[in-house]
PDB file of N, CA, C and O in Angstrom:
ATOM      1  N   UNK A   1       8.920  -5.512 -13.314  1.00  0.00           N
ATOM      2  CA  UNK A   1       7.616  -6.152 -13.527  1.00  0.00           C
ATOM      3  C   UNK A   1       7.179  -6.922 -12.288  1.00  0.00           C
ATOM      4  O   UNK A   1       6.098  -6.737 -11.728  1.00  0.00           O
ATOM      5  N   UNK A   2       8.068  -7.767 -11.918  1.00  0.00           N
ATOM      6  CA  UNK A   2       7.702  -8.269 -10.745  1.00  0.00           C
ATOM      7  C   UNK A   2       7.007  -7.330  -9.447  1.00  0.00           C
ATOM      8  O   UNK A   2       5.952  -7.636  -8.891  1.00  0.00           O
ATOM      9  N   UNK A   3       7.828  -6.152  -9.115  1.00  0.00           N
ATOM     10  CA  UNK A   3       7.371  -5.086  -7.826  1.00  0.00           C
ATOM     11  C   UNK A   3       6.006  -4.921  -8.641  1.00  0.00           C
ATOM     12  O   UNK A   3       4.984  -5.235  -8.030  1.00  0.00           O
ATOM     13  N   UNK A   4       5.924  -4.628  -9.482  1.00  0.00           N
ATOM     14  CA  UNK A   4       4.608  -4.038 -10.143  1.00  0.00           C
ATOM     15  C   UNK A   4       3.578  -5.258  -9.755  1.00  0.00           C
ATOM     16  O   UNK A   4       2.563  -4.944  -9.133  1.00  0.00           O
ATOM     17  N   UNK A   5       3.771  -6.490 -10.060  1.00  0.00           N
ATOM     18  CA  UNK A   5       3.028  -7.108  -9.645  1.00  0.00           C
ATOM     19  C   UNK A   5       2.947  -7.503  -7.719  1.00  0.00           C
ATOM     20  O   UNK A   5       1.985  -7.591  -6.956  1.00  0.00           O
ATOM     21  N   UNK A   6       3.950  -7.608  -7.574  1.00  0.00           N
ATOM     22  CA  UNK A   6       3.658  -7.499  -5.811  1.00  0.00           C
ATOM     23  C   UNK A   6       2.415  -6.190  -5.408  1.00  0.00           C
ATOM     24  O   UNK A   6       1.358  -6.245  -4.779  1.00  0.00           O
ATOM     25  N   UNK A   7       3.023  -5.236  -5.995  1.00  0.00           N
ATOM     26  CA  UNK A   7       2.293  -4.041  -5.542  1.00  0.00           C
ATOM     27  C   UNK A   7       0.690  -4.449  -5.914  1.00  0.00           C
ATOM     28  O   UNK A   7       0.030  -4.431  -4.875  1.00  0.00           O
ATOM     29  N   UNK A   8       0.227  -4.655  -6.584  1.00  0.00           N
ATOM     30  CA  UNK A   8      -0.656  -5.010  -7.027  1.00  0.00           C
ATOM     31  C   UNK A   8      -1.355  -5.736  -6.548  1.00  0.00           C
ATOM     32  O   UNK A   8      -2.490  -5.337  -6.290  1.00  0.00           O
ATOM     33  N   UNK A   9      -1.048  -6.854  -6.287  1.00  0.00           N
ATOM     34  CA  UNK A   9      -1.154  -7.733  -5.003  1.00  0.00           C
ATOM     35  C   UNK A   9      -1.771  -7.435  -4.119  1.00  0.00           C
ATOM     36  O   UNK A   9      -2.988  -7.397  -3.940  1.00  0.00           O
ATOM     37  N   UNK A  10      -0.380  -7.051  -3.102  1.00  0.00           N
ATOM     38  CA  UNK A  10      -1.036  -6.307  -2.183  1.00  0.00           C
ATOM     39  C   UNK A  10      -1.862  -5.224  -1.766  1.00  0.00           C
ATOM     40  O   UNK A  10      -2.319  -5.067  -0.634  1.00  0.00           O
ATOM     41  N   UNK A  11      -2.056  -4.330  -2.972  1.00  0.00           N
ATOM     42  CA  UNK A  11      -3.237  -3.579  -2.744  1.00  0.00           C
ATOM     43  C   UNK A  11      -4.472  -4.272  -3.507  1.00  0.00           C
ATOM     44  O   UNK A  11      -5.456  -3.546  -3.365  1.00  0.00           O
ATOM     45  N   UNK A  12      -4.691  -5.107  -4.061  1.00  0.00           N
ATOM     46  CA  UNK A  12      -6.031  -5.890  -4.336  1.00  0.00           C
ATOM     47  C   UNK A  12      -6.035  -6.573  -2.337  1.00  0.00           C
ATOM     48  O   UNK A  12      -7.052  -6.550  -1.644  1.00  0.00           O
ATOM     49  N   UNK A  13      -5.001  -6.963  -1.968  1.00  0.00           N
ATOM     50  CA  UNK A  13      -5.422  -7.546  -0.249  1.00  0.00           C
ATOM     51  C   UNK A  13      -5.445  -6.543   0.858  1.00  0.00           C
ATOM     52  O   UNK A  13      -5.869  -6.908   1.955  1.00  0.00           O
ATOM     53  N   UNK A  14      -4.992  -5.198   0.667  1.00  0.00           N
ATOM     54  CA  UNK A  14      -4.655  -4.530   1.513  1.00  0.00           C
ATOM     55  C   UNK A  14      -5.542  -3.032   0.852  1.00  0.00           C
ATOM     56  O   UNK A  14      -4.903  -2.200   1.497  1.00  0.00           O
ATOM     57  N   UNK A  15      -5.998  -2.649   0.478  1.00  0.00           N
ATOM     58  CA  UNK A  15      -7.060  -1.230  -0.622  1.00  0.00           C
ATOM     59  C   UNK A  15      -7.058  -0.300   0.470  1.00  0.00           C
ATOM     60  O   UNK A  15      -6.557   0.783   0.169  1.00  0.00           O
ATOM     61  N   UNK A  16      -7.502  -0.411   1.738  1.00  0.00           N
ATOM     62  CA  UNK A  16      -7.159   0.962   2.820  1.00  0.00           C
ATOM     63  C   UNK A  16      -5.904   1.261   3.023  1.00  0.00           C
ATOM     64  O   UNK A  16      -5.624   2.460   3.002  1.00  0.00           O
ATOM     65  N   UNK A  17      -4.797   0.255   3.277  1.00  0.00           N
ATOM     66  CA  UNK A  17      -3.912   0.374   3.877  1.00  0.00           C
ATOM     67  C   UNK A  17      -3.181   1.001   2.678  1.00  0.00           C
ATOM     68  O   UNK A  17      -2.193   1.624   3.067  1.00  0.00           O
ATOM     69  N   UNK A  18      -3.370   1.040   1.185  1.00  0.00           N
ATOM     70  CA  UNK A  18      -2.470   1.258   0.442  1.00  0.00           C
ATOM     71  C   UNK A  18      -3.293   2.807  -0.003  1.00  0.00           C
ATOM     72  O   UNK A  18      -2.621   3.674  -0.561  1.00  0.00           O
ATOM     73  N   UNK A  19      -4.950   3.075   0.333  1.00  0.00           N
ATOM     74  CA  UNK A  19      -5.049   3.918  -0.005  1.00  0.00           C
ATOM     75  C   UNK A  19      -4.291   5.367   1.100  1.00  0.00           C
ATOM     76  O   UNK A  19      -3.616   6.343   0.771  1.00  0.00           O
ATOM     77  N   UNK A  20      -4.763   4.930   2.363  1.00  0.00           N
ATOM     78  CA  UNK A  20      -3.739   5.393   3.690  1.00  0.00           C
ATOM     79  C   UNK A  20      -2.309   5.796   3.047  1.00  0.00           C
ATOM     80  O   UNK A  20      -1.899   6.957   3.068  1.00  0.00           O
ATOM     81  N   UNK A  21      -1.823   5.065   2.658  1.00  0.00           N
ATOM     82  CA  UNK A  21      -0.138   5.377   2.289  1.00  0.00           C
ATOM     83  C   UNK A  21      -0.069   6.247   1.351  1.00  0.00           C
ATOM     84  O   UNK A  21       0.576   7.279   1.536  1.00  0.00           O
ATOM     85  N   UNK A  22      -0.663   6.023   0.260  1.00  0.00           N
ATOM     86  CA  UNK A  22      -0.798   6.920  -1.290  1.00  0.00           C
ATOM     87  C   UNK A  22      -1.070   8.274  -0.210  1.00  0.00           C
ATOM     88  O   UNK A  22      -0.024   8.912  -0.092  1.00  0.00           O
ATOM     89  N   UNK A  23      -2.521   9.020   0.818  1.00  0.00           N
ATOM     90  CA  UNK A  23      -2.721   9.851   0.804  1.00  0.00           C
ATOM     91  C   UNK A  23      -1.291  10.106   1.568  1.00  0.00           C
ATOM     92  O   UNK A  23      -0.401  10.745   1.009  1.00  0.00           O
ATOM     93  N   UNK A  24      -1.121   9.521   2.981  1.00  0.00           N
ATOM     94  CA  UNK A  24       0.067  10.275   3.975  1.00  0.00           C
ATOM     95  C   UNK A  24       1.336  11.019   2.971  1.00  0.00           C
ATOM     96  O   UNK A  24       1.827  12.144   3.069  1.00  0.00           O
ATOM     97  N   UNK A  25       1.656   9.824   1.914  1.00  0.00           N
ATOM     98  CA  UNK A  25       3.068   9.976   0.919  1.00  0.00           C
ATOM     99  C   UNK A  25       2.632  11.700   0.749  1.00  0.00           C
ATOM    100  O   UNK A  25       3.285  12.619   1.243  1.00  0.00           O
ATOM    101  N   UNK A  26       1.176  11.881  -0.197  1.00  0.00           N
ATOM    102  CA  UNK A  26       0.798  12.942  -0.893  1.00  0.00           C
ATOM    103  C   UNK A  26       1.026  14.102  -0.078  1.00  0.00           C
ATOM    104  O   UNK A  26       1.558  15.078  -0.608  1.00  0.00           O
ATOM    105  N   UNK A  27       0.611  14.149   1.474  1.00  0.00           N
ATOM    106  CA  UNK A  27       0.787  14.871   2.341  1.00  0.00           C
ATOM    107  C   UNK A  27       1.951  15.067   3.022  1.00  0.00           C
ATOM    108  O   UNK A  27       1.887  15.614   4.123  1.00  0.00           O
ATOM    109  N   UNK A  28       2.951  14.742   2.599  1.00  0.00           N
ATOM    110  CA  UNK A  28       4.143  14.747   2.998  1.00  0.00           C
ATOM    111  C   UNK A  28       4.450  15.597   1.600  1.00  0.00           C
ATOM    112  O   UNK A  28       4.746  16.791   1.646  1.00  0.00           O
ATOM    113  N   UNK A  29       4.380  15.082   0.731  1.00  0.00           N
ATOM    114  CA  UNK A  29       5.222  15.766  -0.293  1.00  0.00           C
ATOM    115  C   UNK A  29       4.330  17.641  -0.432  1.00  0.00           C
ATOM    116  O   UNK A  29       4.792  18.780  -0.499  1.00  0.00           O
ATOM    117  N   UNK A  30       3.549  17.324  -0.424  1.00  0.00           N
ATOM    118  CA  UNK A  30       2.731  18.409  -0.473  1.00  0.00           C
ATOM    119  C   UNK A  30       3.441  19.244   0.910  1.00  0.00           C
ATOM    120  O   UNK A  30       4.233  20.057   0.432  1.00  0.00           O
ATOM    121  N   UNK A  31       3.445  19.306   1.881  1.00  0.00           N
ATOM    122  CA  UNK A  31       3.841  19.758   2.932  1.00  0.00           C
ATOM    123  C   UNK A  31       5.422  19.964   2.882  1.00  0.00           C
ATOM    124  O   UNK A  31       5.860  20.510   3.895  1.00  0.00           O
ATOM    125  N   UNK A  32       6.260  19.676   2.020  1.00  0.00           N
ATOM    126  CA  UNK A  32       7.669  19.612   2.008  1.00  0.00           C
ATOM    127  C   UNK A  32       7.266  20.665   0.380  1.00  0.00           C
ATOM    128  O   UNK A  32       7.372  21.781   0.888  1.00  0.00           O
ATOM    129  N   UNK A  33       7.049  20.832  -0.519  1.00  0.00           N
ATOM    130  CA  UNK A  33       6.767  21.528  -1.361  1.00  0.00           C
ATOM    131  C   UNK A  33       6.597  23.217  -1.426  1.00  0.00           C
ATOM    132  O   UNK A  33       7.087  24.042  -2.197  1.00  0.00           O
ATOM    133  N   UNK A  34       5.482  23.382  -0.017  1.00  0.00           N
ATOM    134  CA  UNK A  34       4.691  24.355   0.345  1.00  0.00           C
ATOM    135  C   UNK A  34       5.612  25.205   1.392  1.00  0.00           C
ATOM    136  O   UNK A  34       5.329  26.364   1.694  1.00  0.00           O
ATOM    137  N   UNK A  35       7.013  24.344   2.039  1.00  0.00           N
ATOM    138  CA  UNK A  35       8.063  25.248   2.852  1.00  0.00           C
ATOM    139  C   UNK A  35       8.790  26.062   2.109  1.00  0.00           C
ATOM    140  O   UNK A  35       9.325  26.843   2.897  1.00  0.00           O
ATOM    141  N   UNK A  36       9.185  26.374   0.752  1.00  0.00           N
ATOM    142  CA  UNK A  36       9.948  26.696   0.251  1.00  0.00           C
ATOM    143  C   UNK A  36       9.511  28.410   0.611  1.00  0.00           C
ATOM    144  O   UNK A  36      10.207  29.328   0.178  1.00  0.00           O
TER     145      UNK A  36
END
């Protein structure tokens, strides 16, 4: 509960930087998915 609320947090102070991360993560996994 607590991380949940940090996270939270910091993306109410940080909204690019966490939207930035969400996409790169997506594009990573997506790109590690698509080698098989």
């Amino acid at each position: 509960k607590a991380a949940a609320r940090a996270t939270d947090d910091y993306v109410h102070d940080h909204p690019w930087r966490a939207v930035g991360v969400a996409a790169g993560v997506g594009l990573l996994i997506g790109l590690l998915l698509n080698r098989k």
